[in-house]
MARVO-118299 format. One record per residue (C-alpha): residue number from 1; chain; x, y, z; residue in three letters. Coordinates in nm, 3 decimals. Each point is the difference from the previous one (the first is absolute). Layout:
! MARVO-118299
<NUM,'A',<X,Y,Z>,'ALA'>
...
END
This chain:
! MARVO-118299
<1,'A',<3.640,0.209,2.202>,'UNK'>
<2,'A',<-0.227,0.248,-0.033>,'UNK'>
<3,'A',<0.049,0.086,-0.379>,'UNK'>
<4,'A',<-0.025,-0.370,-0.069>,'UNK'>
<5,'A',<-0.373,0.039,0.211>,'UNK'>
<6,'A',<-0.062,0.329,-0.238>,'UNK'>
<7,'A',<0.116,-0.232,-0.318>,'UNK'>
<8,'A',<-0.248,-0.256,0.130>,'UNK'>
<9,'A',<-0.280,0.224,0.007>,'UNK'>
<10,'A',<0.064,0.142,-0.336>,'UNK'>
<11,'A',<-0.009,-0.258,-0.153>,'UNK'>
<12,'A',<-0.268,-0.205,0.151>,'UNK'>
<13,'A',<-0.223,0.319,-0.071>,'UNK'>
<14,'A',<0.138,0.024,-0.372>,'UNK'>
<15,'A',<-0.127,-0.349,-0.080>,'UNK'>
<16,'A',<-0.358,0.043,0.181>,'UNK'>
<17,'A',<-0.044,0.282,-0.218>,'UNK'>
<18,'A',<0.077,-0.177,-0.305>,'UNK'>
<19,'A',<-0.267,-0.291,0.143>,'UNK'>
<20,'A',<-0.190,0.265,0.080>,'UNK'>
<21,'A',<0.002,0.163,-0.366>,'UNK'>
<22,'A',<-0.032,-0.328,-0.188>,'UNK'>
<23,'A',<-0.342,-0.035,0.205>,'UNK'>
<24,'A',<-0.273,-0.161,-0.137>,'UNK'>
<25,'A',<0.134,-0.035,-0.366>,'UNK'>
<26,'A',<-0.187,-0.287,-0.166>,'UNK'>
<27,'A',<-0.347,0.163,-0.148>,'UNK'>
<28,'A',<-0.322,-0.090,-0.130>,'UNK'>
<29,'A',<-0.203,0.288,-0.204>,'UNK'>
<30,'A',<-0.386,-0.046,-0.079>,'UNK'>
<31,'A',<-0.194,0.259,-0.131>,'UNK'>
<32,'A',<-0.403,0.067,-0.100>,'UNK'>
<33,'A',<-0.167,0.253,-0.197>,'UNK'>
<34,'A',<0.125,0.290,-0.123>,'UNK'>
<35,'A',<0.308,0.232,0.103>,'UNK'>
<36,'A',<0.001,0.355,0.037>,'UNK'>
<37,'A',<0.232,0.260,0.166>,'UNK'>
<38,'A',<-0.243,0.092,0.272>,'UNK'>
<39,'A',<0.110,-0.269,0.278>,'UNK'>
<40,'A',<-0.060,-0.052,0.377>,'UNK'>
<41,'A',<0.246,-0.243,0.140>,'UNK'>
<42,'A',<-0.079,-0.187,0.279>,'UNK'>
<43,'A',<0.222,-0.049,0.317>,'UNK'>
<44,'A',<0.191,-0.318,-0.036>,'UNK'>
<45,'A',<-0.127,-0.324,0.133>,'UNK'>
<46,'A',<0.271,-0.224,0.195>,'UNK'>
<47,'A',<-0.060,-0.365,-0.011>,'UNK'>
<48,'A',<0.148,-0.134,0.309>,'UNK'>
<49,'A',<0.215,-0.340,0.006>,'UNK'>
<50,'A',<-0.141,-0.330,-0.002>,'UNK'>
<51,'A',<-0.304,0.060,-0.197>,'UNK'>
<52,'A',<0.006,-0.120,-0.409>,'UNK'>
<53,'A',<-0.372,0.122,-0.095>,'UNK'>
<54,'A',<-0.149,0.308,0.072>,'UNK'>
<55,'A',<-0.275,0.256,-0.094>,'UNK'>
<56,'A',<0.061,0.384,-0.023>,'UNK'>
<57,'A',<-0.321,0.206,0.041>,'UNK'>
<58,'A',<-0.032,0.279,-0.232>,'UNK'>
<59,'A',<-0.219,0.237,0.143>,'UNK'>
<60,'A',<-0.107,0.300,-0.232>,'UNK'>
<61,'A',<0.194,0.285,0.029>,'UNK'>
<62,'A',<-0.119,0.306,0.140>,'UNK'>
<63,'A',<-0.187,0.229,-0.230>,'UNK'>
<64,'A',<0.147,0.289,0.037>,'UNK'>
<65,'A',<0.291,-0.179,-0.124>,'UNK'>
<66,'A',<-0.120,-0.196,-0.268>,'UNK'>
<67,'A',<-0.357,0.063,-0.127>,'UNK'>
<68,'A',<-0.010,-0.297,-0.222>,'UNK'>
<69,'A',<0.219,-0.312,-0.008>,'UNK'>
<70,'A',<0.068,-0.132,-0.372>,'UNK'>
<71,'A',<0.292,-0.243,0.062>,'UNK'>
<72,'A',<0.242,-0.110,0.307>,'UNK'>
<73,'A',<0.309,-0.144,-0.012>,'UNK'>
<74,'A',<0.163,-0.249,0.253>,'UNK'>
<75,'A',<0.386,-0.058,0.064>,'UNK'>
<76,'A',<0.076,-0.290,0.241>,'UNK'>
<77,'A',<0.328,-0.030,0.077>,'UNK'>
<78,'A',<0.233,-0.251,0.218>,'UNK'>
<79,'A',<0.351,-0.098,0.072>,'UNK'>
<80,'A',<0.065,-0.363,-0.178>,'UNK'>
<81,'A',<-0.255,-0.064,-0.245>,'UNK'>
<82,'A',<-0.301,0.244,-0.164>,'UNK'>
<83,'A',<-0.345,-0.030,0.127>,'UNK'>
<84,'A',<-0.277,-0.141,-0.211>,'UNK'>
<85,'A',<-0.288,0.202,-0.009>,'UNK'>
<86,'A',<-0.331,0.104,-0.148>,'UNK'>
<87,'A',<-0.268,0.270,0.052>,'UNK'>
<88,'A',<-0.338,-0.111,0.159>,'UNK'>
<89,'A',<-0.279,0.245,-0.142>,'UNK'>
<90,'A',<0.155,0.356,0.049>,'UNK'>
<91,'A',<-0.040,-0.048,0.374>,'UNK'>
<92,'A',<0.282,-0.251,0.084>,'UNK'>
<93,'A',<0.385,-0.177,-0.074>,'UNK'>
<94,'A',<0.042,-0.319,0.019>,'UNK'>
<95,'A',<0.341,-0.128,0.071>,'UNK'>
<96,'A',<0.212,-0.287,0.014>,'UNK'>
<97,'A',<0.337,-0.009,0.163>,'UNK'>
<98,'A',<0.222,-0.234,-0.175>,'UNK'>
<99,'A',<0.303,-0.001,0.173>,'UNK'>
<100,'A',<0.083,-0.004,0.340>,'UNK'>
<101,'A',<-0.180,0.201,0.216>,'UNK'>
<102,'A',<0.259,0.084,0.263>,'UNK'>
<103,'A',<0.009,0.336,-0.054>,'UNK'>
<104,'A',<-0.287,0.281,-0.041>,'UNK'>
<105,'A',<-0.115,0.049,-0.410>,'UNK'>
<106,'A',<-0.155,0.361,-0.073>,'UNK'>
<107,'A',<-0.305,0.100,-0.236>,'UNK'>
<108,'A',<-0.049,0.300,-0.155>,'UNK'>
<109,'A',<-0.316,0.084,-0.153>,'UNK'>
<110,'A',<-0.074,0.327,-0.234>,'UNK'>
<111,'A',<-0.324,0.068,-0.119>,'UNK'>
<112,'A',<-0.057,0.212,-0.337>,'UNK'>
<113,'A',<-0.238,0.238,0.060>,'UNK'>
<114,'A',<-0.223,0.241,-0.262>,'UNK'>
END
């Protein structure tokens, strides 16, 4: 009985780590200005469920970081179906959830920096 429990386990923890790694899969990429190999990524944003439009603040980065900002990048990603998205000014992402929202999207932002 208790190797069938252990065989349980196993394998229930096998498939929420595939779940796990297939993650937030379906991506939408939108980029302005110019690239260069000085970045500054931001922390992630989470988009919680239930919520299809949404607005990610892009605050400068610090400037010890990143003296000047000459391009950013945006990367929203979610389970079912890609984002839509488009950059506001330099200062905001605009996003639209397209599938369903049952589960938490992510954003990453990267700013290119002189």
């Amino acid at each position: 009985m208790t190797s069938r429990l252990h065989l349980l386990l196993a394998a229930a923890c096998a498939l929420a780590l595939i779940q796990l790694a297939s993650g937030q899969s379906k991506c939408d990429l939108q980029e302005v200005g110019s690239k260069t190999a000085n970045t500054y990524e931001y922390k992630p944003v989470e988009l919680t469920p239930g919520q299809t439009d949404w607005k990610v603040a892009i605050p400068p980065p610090p400037p010890h970081q990143c003296a000047k900002v000459v391009g950013t990048k945006g990367l929203s990603c979610d389970y079912d179906v890609a984002p839509s998205s488009f950059f506001m000014g330099s200062s905001a992402l605009m996003i639209k959830r397209l599938g369903e929202t049952k589960q938490t999207a992510i954003v990453y932002i990267t700013a290119y920096c002189l």
